[in-house]
N, C-alpha and C positions, 0 to 999 in steps of 0.2 A: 056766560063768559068763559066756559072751560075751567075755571078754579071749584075745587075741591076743598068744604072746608068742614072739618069737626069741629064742634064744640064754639063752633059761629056759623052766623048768618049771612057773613060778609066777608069771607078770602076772598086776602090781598094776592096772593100767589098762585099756582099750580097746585097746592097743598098748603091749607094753611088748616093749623092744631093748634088749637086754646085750652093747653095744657099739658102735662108730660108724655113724653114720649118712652117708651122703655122697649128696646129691641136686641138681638144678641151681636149685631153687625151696623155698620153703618159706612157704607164706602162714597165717597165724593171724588167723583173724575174734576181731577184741576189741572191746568196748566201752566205754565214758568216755572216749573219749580227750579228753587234755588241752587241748584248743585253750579252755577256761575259763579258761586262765592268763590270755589276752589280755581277757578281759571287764573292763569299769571296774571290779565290784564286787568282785574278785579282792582279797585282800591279800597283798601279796607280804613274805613275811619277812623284815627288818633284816637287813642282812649281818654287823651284830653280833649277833646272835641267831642266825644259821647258824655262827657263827663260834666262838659259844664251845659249840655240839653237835656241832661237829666233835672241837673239843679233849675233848670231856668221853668221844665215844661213840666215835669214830674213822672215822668215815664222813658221808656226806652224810643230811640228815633223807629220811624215807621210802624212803632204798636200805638194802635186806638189808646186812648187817653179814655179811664174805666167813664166821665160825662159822656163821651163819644158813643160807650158801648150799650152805656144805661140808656139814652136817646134813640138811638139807628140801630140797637142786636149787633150782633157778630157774624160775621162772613164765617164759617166754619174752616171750610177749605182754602180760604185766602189767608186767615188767621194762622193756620196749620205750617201755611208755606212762612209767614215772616216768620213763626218760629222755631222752624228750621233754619230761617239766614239766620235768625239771632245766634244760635248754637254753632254753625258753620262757624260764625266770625268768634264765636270764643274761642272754638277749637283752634284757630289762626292766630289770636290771641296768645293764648297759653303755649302754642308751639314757639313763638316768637319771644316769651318771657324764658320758657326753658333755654334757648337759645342762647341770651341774654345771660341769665345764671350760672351756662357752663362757662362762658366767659370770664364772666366773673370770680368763680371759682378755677380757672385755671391762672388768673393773674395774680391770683391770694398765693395759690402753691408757688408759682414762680417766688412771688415777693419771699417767703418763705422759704427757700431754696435759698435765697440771697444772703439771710441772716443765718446763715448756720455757715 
């Protein structure tokens, strides 16, 4: 069949290892990577809308569900990329709250201003 398999008699893949791997590199060519989180036309999802899929599903939206991972493995380099959007979108996040906070703290000093 063309599979290559250590430590079986029966690769499922192009390389399949029934047991550890230990290497000093390991590079995976992927593609979509996420840097579209940062594009204006991006909508990034309500943190109350992330908020209550967390409570409902018990993980983050678009990360495997740890059943999911135990059953089927993990995509390495797919895995790699949502979590980068996960990071993207906190960083978009956190810009958005600071954002929010100087606001807020310029309305405290105004008010502040006021009473003096």
């Amino acid at each position: 069949s063309g599979n290559v398999g250590i430590g079986t008699t029966t690769p499922q893949a192009k390389l399949a290892v029934n047991g550890d791997i230990f290497s000093k590199k390991v590079k995976v060519l992927q593609t979509g990577w996420p840097d579209y989180v940062f594009d204006p036309s991006f909508q990034l999802r309500p943190l109350s809308e992330v908020e209550k899929y967390i409570k409902e599903h018990r993980h983050l939206p678009e990360v495997p569900a740890a059943q999911e991972v135990e059953r089927n493995g993990l995509d390495v380099g797919a895995n790699q990329a949502v979590l980068l959007k996960k990071i993207e979108e906190l960083t978009l996040y956190l810009i958005e709250l600071k954002k929010e906070l100087e606001t807020v703290k310029a309305t405290v000093k105004k008010g502040e201003k006021r009473k003096k």
